[in-house]
DSSP file (Angstrom, degrees, kcal/mol; ACC not computed):
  #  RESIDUE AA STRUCTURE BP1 BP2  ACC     N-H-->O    O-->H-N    N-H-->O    O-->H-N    TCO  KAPPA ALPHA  PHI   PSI    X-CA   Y-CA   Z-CA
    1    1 A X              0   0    0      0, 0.0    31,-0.1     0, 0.0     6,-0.0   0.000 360.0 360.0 360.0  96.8   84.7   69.8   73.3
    2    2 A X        +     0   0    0     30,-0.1     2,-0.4    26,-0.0     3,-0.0   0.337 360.0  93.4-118.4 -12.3   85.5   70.6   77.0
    3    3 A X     >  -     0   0    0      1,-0.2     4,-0.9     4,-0.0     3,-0.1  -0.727  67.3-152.8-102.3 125.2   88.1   67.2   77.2
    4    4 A X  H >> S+     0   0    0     -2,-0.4     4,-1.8     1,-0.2     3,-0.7   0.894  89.2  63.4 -80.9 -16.2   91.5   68.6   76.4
    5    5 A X  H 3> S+     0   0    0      1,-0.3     4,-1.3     2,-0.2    -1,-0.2   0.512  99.6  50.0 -81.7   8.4   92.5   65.4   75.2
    6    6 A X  H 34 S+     0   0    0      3,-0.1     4,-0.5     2,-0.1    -1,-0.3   0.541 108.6  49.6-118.9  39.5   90.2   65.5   72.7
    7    7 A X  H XX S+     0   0    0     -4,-0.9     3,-3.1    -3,-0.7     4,-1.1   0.936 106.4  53.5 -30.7 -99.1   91.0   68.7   71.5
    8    8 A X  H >X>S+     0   0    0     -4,-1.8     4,-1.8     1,-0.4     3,-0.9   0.687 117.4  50.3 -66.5 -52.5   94.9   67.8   71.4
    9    9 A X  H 3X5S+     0   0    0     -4,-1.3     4,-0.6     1,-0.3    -1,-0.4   0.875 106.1  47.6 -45.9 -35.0   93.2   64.6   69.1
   10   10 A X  H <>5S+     0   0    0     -3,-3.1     4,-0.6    -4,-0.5    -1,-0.3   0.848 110.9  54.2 -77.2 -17.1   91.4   66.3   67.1
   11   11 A X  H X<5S+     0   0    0     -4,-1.1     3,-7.5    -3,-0.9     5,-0.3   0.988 106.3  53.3 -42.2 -89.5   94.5   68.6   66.4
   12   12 A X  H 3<5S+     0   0    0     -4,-1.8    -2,-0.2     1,-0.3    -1,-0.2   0.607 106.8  52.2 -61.1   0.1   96.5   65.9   65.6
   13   13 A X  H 3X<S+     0   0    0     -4,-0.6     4,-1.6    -5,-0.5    -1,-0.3   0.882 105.3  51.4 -86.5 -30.4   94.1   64.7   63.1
   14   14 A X  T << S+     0   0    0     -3,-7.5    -2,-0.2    -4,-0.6    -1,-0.1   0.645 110.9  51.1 -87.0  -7.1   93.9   67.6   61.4
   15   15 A X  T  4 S+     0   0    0     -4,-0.3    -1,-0.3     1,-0.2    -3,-0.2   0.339 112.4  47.3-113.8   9.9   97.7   67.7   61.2
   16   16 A X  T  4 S+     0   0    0     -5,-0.3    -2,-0.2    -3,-0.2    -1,-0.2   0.710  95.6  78.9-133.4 -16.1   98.0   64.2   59.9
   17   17 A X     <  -     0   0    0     -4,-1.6     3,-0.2     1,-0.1    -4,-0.0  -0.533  62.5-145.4 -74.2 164.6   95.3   64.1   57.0
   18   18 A X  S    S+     0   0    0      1,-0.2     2,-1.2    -2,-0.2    -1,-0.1   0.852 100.0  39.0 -88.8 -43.7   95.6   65.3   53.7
   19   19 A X  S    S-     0   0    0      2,-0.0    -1,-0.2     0, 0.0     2,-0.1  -0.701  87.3-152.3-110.2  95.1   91.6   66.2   53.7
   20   20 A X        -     0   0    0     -2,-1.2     2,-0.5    -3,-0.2    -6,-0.1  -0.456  11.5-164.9 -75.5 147.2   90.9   67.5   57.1
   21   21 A X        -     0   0    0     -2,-0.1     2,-1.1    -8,-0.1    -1,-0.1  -0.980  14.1-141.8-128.6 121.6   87.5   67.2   58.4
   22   22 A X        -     0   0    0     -2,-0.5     4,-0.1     1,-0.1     3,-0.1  -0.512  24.8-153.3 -76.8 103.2   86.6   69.4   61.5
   23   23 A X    >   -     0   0    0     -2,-1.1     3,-2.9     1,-0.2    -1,-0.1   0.094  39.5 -43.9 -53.2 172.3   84.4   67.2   63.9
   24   24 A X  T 3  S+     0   0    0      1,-0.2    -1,-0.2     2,-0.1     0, 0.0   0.093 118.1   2.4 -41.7 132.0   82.0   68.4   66.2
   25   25 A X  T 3>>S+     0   0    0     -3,-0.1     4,-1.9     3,-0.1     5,-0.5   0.615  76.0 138.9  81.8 -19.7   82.5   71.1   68.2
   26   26 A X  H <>5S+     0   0    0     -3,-2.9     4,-2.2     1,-0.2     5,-0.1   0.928  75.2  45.7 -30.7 -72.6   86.0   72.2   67.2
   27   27 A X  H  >5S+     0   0    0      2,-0.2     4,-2.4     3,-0.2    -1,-0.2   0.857 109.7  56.3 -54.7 -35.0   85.6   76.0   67.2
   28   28 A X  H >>5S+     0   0    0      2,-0.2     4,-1.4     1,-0.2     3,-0.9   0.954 111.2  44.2 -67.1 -89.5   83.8   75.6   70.6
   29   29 A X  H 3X5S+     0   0    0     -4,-1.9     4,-4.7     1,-0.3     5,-0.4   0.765 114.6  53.8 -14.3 -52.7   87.2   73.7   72.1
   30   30 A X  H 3X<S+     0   0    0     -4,-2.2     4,-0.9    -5,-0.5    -1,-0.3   0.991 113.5  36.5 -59.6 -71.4   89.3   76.2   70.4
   31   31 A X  H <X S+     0   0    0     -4,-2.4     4,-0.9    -3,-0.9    -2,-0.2   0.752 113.8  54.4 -63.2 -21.6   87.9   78.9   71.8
   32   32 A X  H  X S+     0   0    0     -4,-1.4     4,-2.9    -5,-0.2    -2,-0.2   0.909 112.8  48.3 -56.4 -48.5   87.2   77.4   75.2
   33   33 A X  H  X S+     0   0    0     -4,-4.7     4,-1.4     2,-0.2    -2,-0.2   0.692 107.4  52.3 -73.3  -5.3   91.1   76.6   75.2
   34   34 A X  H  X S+     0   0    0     -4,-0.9     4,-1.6    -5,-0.4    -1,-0.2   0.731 108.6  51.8 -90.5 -24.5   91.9   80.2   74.2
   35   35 A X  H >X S+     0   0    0     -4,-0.9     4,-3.1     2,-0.3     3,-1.1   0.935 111.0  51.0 -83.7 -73.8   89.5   81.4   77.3
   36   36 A X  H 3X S+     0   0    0     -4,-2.9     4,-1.9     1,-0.3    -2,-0.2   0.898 107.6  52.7 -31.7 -67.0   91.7   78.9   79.7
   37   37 A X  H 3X S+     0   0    0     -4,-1.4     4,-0.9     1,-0.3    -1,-0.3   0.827 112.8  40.4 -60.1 -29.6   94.8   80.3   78.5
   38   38 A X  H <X S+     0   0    0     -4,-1.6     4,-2.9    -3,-1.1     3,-0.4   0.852 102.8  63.4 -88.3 -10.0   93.8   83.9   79.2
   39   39 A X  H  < S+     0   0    0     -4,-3.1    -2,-0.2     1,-0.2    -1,-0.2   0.594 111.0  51.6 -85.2  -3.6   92.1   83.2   82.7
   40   40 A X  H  < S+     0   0    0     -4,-1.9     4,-0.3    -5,-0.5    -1,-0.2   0.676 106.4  47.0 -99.3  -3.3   96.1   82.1   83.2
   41   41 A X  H  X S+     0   0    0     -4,-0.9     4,-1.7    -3,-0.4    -2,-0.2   0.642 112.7  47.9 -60.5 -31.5   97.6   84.9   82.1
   42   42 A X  H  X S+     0   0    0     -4,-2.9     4,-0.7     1,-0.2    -3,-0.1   0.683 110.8  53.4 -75.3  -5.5   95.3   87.2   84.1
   43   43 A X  H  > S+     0   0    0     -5,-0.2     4,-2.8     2,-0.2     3,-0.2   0.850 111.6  49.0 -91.1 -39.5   95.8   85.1   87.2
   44   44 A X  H  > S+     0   0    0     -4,-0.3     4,-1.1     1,-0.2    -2,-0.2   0.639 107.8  46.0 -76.2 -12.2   99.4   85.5   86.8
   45   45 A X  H  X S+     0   0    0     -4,-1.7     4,-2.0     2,-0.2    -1,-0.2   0.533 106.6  64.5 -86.2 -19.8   99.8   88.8   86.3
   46   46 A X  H  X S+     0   0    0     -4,-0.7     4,-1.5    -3,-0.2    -2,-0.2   0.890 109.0  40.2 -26.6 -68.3   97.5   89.1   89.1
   47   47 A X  H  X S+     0   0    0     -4,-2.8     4,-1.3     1,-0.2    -2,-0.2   0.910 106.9  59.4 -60.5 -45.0  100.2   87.6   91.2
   48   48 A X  H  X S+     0   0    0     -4,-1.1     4,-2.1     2,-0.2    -1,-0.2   0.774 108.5  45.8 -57.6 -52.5  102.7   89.1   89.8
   49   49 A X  H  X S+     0   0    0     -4,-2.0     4,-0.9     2,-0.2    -1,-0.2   0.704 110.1  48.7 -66.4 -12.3  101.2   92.5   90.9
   50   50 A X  H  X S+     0   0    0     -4,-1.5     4,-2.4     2,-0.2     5,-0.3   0.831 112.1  55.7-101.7 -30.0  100.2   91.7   94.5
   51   51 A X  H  X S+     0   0    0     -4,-1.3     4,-4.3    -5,-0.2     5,-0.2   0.945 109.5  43.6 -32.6 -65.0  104.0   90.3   94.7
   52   52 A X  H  X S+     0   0    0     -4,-2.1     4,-2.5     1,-0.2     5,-0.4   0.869 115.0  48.9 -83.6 -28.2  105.6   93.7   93.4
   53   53 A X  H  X S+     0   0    0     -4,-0.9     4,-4.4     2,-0.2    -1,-0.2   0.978 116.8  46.4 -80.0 -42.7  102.9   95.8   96.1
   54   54 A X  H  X S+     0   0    0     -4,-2.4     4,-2.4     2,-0.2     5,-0.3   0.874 114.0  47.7 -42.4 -38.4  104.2   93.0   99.0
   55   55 A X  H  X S+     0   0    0     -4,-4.3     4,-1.7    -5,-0.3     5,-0.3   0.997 116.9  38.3 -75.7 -50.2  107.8   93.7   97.9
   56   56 A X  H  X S+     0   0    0     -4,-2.5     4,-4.0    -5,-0.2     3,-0.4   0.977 120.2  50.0 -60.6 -47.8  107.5   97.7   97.9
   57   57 A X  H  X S+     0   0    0     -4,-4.4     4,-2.4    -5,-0.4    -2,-0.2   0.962 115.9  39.9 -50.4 -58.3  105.1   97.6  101.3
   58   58 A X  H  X S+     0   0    0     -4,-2.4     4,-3.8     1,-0.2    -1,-0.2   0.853 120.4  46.6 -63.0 -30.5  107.6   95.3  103.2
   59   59 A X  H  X S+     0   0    0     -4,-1.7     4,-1.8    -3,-0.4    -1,-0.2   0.870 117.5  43.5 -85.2 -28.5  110.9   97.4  101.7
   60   60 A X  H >X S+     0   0    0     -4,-4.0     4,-1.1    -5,-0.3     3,-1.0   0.935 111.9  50.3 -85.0 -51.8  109.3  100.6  102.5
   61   61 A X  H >< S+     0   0    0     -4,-2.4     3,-1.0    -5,-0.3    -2,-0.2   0.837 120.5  41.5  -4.8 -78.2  108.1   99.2  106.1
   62   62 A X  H 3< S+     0   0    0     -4,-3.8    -1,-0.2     1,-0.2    -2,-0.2   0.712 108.2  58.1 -51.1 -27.5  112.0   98.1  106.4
   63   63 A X  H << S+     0   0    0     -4,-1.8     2,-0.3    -3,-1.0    -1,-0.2   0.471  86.8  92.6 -96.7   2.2  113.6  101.1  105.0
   64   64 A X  S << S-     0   0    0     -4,-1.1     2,-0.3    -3,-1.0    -3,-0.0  -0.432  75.5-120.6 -78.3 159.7  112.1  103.7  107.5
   65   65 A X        -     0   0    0     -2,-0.3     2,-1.3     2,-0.0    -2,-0.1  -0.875  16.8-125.5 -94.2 135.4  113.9  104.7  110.6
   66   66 A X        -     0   0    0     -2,-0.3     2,-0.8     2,-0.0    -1,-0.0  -0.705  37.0-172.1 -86.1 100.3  112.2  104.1  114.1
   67   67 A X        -     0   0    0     -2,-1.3    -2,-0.0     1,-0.1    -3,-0.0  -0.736  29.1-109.4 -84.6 117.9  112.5  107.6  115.4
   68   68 A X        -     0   0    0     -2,-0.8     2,-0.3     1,-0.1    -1,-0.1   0.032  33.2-131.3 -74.1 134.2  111.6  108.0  118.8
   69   69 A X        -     0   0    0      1,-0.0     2,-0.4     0, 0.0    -1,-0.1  -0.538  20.3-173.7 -92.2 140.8  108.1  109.9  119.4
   70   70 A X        -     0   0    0     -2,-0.3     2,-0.1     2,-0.0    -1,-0.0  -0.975  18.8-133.0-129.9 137.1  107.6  112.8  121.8
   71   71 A X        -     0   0    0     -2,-0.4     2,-0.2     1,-0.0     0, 0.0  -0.547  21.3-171.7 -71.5 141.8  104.2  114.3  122.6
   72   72 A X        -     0   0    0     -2,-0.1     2,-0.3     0, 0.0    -1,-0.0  -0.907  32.5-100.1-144.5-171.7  103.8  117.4  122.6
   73   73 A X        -     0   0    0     -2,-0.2     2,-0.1     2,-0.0     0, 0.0  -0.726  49.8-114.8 -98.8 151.4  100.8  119.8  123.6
   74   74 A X        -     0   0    0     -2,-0.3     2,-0.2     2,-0.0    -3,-0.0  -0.365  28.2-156.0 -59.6 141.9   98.7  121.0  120.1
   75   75 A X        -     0   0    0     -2,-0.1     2,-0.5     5,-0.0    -2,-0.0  -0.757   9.4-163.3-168.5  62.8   99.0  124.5  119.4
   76   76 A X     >  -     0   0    0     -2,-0.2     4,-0.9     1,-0.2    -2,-0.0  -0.611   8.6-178.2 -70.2 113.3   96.4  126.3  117.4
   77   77 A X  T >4 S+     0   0    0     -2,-0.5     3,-0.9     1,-0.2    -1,-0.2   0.998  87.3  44.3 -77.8 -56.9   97.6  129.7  116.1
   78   78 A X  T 34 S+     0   0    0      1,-0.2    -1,-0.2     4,-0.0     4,-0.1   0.867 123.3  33.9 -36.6 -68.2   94.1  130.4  114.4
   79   79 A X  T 34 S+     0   0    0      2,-0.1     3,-0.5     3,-0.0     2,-0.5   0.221  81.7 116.6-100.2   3.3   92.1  129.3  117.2
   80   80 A X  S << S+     0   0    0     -3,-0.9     3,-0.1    -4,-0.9    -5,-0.0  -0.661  87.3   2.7-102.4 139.2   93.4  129.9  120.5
   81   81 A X  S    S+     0   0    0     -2,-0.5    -1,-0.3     1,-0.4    -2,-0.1  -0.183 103.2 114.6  75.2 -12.9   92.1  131.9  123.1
   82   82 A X  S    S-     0   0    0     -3,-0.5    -1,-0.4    -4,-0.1     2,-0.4  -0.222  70.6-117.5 -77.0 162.3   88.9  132.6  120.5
   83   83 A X        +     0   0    0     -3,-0.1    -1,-0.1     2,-0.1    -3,-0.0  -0.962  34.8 176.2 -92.7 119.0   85.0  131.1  121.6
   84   84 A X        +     0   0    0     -2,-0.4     2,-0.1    -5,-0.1    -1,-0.1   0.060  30.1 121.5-121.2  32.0   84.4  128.9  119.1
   85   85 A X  S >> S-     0   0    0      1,-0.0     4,-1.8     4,-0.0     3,-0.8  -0.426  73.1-112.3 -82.3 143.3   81.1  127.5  120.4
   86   86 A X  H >> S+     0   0    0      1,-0.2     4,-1.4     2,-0.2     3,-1.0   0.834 116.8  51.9 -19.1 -69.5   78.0  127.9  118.1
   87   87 A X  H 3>>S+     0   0    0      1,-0.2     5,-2.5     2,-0.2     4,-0.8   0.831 109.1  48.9 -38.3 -55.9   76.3  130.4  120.4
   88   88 A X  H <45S+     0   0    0     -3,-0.8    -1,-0.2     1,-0.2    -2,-0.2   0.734 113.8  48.6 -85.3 -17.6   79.4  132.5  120.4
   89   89 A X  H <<5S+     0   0    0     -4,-1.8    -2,-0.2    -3,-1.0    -1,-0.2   0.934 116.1  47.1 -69.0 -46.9   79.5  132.2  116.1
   90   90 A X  H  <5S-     0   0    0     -4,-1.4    -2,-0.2    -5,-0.2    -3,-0.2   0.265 108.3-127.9 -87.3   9.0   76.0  133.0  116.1
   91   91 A X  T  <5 +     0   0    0     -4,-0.8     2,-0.4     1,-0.2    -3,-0.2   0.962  59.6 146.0  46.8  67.3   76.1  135.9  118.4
   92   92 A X      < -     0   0    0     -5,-2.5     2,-0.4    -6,-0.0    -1,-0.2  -0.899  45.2-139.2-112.2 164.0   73.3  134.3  120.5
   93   93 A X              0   0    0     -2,-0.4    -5,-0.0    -3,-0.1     0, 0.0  -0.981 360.0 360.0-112.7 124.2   73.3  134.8  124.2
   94   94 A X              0   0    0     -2,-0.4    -1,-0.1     0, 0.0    -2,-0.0   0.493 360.0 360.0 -41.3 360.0   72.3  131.3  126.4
């Protein structure tokens, strides 16, 4: 039963006889619609999360300051004035 209208008939059959008789396919429709309904909640909570990551990106985006950049020259306390070529690690002489 893949037609939701006959699903929604065969509902209303069942809600309108005294001695219901499930036709073909019922449980298959039933669960098929039950599969529809969650592949629309998970699309909507989908959305609903990529919404709330747009809204925090764009607000933090907005909510920063542009502070003006100055270069300045790099300064390595560790490393400065040392040889820190292979050769000079490995005590080799070129």
């Amino acid at each position: 039963m893949r037609n939701k209208q006959r699903l929604d008939n065969a509902l209303a059959s069942l809600g309108s006889s005294a001695d219901p008789a499930l036709p073909d396919g019922f449980m298959d429709g039933v669960w098929m619609r039950v599969g529809q309904m969650e592949a629309v909640s998970a699309q909507r909570t989908r959305f609903v999360l990529f919404a709330a990551m747009a809204f925090i990106g764009l607000g933090a985006g907005f909510g920063t300051t542009q502070a003006p950049a100055h270069a300045e020259p790099s300064g390595y306390q560790l490393v400065e004035g040392a040889n820190m070529s292979p050769a000079a690690l490995l005590h080799v002489e070129p």
